[in-house]
C-alpha positions in Angstrom: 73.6 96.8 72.2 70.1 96.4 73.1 68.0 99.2 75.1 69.6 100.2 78.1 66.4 99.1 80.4 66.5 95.4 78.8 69.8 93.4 78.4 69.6 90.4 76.1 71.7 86.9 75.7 74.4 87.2 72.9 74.4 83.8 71.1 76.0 82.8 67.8 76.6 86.2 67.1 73.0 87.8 68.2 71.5 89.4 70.9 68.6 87.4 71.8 65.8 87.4 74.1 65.4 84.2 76.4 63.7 81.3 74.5 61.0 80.8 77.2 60.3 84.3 78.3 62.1 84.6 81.7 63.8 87.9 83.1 65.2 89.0 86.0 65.3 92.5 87.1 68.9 93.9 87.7 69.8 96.2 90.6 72.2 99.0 91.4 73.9 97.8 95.0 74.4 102.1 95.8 70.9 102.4 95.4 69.0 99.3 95.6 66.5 100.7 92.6 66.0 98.5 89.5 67.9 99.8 86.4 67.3 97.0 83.7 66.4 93.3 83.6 68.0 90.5 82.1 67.6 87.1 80.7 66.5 84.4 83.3 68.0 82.0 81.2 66.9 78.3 80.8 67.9 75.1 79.1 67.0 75.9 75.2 69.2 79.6 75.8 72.2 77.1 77.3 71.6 74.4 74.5 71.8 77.3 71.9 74.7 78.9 72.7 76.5 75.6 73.6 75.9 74.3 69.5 77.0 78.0 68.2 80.0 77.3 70.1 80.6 73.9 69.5 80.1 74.9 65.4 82.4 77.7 65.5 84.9 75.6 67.5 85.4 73.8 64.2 87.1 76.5 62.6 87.9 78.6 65.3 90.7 76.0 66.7 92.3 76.2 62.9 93.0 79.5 63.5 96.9 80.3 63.5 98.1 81.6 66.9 99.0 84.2 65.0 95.0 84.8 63.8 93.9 84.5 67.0 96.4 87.4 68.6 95.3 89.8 66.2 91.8 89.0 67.5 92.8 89.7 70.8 94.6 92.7 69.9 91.5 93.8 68.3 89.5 92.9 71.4 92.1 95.2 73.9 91.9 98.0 71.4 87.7 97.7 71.6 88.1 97.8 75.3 90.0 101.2 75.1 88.2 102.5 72.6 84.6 101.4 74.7 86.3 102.3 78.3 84.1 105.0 79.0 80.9 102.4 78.7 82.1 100.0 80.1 83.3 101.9 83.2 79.0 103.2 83.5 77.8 99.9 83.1 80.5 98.5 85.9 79.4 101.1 88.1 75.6 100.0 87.5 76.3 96.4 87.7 78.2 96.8 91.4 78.1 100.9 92.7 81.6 101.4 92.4 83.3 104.5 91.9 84.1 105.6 88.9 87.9 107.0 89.3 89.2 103.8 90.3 86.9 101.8 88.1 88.7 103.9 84.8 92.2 103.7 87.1 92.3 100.3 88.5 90.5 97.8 86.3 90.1 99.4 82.4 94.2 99.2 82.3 94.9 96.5 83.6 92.6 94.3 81.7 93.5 95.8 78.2 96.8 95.1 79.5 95.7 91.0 80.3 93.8 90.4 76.8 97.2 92.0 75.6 99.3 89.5 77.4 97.6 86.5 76.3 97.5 87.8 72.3 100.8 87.2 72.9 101.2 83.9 74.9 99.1 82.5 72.3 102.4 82.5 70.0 104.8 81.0 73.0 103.0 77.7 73.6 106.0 75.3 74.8 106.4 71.8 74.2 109.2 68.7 74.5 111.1 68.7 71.3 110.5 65.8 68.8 113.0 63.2 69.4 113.6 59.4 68.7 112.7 58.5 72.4 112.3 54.8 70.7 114.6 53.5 68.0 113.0 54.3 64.7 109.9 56.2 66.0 109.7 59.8 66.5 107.5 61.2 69.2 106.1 65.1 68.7 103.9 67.0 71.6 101.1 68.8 70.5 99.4 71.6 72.4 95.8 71.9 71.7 92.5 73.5 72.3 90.6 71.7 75.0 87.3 72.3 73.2 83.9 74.3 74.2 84.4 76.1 77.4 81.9 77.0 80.1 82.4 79.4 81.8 80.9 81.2 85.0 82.2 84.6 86.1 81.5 86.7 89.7 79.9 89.5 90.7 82.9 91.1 92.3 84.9 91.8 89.2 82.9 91.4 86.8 84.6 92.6 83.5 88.1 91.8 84.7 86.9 88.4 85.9 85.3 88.0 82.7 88.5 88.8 80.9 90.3 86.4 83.1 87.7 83.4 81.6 87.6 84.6 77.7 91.5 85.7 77.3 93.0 82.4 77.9 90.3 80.6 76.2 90.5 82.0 72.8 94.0 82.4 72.8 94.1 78.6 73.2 92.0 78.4 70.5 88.8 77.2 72.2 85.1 78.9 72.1 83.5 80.1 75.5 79.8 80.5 76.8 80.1 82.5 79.9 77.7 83.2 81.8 78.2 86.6 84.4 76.8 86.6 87.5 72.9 87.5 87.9 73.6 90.2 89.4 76.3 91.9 87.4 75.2 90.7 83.9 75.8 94.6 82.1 79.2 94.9 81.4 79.7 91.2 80.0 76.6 92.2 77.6 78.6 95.3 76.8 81.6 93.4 75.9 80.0 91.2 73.6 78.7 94.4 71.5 82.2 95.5 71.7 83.4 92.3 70.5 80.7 91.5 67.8 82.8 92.3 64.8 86.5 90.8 65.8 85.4 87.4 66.6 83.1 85.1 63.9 79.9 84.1 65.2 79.7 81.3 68.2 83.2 82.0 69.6 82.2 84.5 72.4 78.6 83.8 73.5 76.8 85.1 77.1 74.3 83.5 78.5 72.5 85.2 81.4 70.8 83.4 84.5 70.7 82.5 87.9 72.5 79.4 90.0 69.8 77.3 88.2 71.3 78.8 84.7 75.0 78.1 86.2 73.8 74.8 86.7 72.8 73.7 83.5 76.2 74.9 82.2 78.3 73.1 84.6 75.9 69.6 84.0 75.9 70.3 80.1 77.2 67.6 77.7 78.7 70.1 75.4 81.7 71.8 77.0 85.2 69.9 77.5 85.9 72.4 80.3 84.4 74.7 83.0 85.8 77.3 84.8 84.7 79.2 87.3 85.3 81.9 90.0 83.5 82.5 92.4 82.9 80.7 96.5 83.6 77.2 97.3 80.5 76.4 98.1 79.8 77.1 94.4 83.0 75.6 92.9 82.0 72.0 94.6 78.4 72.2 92.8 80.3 72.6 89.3 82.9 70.0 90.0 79.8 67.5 91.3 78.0 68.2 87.9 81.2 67.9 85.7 81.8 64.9 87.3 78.5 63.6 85.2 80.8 63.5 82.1 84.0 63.7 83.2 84.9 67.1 82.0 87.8 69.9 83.3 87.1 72.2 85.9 89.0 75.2 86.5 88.4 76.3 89.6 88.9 79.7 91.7 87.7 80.2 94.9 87.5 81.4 98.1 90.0 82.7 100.2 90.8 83.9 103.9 94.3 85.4 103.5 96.5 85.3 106.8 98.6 88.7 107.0 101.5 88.0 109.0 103.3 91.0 110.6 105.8 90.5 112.4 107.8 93.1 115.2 110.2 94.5 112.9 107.5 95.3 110.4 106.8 99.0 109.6 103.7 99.3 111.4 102.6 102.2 109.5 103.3 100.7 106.4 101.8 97.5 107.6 98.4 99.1 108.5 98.0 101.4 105.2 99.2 98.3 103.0 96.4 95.9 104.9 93.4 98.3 104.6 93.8 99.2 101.2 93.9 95.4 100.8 91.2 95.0 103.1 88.6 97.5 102.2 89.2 98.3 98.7 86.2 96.9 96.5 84.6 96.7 100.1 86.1 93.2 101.0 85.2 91.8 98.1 87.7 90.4 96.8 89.6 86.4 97.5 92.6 88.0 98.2 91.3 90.6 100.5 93.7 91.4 103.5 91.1 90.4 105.5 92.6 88.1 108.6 96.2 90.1 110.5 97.7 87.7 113.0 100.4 90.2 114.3 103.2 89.4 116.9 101.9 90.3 120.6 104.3 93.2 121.1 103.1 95.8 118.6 99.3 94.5 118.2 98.3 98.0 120.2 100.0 99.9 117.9 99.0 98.3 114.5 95.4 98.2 116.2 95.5 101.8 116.5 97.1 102.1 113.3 94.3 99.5 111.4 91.5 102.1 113.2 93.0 105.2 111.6 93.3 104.0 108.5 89.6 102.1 108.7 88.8 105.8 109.5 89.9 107.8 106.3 87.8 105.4 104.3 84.9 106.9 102.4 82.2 105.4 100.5 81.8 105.5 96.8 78.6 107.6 96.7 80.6 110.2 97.8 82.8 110.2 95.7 83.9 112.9 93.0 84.1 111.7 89.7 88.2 110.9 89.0 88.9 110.6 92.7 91.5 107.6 92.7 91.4 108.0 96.7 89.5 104.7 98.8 86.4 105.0 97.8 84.8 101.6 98.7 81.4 100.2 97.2 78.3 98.5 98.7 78.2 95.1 99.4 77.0 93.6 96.1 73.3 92.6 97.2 71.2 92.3 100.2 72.1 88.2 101.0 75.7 89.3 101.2 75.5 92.7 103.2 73.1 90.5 105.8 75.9 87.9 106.1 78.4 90.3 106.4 76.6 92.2 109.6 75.8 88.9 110.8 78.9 87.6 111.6 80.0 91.0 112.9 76.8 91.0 114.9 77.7 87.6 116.0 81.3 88.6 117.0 82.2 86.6 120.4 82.5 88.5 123.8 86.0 88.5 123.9 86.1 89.9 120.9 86.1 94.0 120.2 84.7 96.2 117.2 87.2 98.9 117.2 86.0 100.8 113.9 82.2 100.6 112.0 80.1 97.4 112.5 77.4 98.7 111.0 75.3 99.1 108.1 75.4 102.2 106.7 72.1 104.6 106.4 71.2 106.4 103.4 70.4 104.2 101.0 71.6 101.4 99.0 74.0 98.1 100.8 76.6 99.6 102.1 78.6 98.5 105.3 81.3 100.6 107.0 84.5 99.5 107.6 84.9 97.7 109.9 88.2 96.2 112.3 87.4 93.6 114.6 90.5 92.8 117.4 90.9 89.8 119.9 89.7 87.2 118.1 90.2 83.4 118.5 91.0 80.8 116.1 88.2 79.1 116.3 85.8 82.2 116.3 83.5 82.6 113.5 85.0 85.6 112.3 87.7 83.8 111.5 86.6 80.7 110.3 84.2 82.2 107.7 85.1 83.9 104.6 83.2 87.6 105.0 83.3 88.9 101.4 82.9 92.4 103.0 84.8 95.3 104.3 85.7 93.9 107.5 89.2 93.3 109.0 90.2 90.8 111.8 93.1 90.4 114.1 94.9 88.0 116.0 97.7 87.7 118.2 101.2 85.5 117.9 104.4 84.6 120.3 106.9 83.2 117.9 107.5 82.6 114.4 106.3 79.1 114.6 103.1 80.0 116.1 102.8 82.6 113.3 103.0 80.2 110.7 100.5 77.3 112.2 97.9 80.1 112.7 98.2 81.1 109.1 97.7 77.6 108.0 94.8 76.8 110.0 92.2 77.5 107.8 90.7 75.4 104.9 91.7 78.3 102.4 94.8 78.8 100.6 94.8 81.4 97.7 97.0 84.3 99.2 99.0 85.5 102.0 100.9 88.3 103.2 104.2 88.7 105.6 105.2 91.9 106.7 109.0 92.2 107.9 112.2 94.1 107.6 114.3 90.6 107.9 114.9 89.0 104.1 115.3 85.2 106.0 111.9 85.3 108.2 110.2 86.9 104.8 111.8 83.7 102.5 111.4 81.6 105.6 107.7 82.1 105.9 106.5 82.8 102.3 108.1 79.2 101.8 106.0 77.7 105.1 102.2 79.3 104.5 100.3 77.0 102.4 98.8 79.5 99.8 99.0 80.0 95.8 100.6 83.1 96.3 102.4 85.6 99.2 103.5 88.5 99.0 106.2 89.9 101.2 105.7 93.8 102.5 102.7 94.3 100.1 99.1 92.3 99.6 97.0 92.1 96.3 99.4 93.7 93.5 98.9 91.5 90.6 100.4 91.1 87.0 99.4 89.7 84.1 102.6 87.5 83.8 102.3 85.9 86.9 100.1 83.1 87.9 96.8 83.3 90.6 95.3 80.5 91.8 94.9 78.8 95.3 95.1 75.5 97.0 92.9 73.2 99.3 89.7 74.8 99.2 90.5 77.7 96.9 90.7 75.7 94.2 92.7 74.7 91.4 94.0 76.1 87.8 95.5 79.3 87.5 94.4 82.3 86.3 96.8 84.7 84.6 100.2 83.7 83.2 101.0 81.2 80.8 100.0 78.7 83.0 96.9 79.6 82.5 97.1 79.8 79.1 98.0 76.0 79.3 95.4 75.0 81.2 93.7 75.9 78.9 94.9 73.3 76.4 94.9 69.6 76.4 98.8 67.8 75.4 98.6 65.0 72.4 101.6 62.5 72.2 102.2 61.8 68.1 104.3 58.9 67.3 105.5 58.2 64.2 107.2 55.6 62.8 110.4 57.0 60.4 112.7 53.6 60.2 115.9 53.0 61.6 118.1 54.2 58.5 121.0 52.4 57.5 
């Protein structure tokens, strides 16, 4: 890898500075101090990478699925064996703390790029059958082509993981391009990767929006995907619309957290802030919006406030700590539009914890619960992206469900009961890609993530999103009708 102080585009198998000279200076969020710079990427670096992957698509999507899960295995085992790097340069990239950088994200994506070396041998198809009288028909799964791909600044190696695992298992070859702000660990991986994959299969490209742009709007890729807001998800399905390409899109979220009176408050509250607050809000999932039934609202209020409490911030933290240590906001655009909407909060509304930034350096933001909102208050409305917490009340399970609904989001959800027919009941009513039932944000790799209306589309995870990755080919042969 390239000196520490200067990262560098990795394309068609070397690290390369941008073609026209541009850079961008990279900052630590705990401090707010410059640590390195990195490419401002423009056309030529896009146009580059885009024929190294489109060259070593060729050969690439020969590859047995067997090939290509020894690839992958290779790629897990590099992220094991470079864990320790990876988890400095994550901390850089976003100030998060260590301990549950190495605890929370290192396993479980080794775990993912595991999963898919796998999948990539289980593709599933129709059988070949005589579906006509003396013609056989055959399915074939294949490899969409060049992918594009644009990850966030909120995971930014797992989210990464998410884009390339899929892709190459599939058999396709990726340029991804990490958020501007969180371009180190990507870099890192490529290093890491350099000797599994050949050259043009794996390629980053750093940038800006305008950089994101010209990968959305190229003519290359057969696909895009990206996570990030849905703001930002439009932009790339307006541009792919230019050529008619896939998008793949995951985006924002406002997940309702449903709790009803026979819920274990206790429970309820430490399940919601951890879900809340952990990686400062940040997060699509994030427990962010509670609608809880009017009868124990005091007491999960209270509950919410004690919790919001015992939260620390990660520049605190002791190294190996694995208690909730929260971030800073990633950069200064965010943490002002997270304060601004607190600072905005209606009359009737009340801060009970935080609602501040906090002093001492770098973009930190307390934790913050904000009670007696409305549903058509800001607060609610708005997905914050930051460690804040709202809550609403409900009479009736009917009520519950239309409040959970009313919002233009739809990627998760949460309902919090003791009764098994309200929790099927409900899970079944709230229009989101996934709920869970007395817990919120657990994930695993066999399971699919992915929202609806505004959240997007596609799935991340699972062999779903393995498919999506692929594109299905109908063969039909003719073989006679025999005797």
């Amino acid at each position: 890898m390239p000196d520490k102080s200067q990262l560098l585009n990795y394309i068609d198998g070397d690290f390369q500075p941008p073609a026209e000279g541009g850079w961008t200076d990279v900052v630590n969020p705990a401090t707010g101090e410059v640590y390195a710079t990195a490419p401002l990427s423009t056309g030529p670096d896009v146009d580059a990478a885009f024929a190294a992957a489109q060259n070593a698509f060729a050969s690439w999507r020969r590859t047995t699925p067997g090939e290509r899960m020894e690839a992958l295995l290779k790629m897990a085992e590099a992220v094991e064996q470079g864990a320790s790097r990876l988890i400095e340069a994550e901390a850089r990239n976003t100030g998060k703390p260590l301990g549950l950088t190495a605890s929370e994200e290192i396993p479980p994506m080794v775990d993912q790029i595991r999963f898919f070396a796998g999948a990539a041998r289980m593709l599933e198809g129709r059988a070949s059958a005589e579906y006509m009288r003396g013609f056989q028909s055959t399915i074939r799964r294949e490899p969409v082509g060049v992918v594009g791909s644009v990850a966030p600044w909120n995971y930014p190696m797992m989210m990464a993981v998410w884009k390339f695992a899929p892709a190459l298992a599939a058999g396709n070859t990726i340029v991804l391009k990490p958020s501007d702000t969180t371009p180190a660990s990507a870099v890192l991986m490529a290093e890491l990767f350099s000797d599994i994959l050949p050259p043009g299969v794996f390629n980053v490209v750093c940038g800006d929006r305008g950089t994101g742009a010209l990968l959305a709007g190229h003519p290359t890729p057969a696909m895009v995907s990206i996570t990030g807001s849905t703001r930002a998800g439009k932009a790339v399905a307006q541009a792919a619309a230019a050529t008619v390409k896939r998008t793949h899109l995951e985006l924002g979220g406002k997940a309702p957290c449903v709790v009803f009176a026979d819920a274990d408050v206790a429970a309820a509250a430490e399940g919601i802030a951890v879900a809340g607050y952990f990686n400062a809000g940040q997060d699509c999932t994030a427990a962010t919006r509670v609608i809880v039934d009017e009868s124990i609202r005091g007491a999960l209020v209270e509950a919410l406030a004690e919790q919001a409490a015992a939260v620390r911030l990660s520049r605190d933290e002791v190294r190996g700590s694995e208690d909730l240590y929260i971030p800073p906001v990633n950069n200064p655009t965010q943490l002002a539009h997270v304060s601004g909407l607190v600072e905005r909060a209606p009359s009737h509304a009340r801060v009970v914890s935080g609602g501040e930034k906090a002093g001492g350096g770098g973009y930190f933001y307390t934790p913050t619960l904000v009670d007696g909102l409305r549903a058509d208050d800001e607060l609610v409305r708005t997905e914050i992206f930051g460690p804040v917490i709202t809550v609403q009340g409900f009479t009736g399970e009917a009520q519950a469900v239309a409040m959970a609904n009313d919002t233009d989001y739809g990627l998760a959800a949460s309902v919090w009961t003791r009764d098994h027919g309200t929790a099927l009941r409900v899970s079944a009513a709230i229009d989101s890609g996934c709920v869970w039932v007395n817990c919120h944000i657990p994930l695993v790799a066999e399971m699919p993530h992915g929202g609806v209306k505004q959240s997007g589309y596609g799935k991340d995870l699972s062999a779903y999103s393995l498919e999506d990755y692929t594109r299905v080919k109908h063969v039909m042969s003719w073989v006679g009708e025999g005797e």
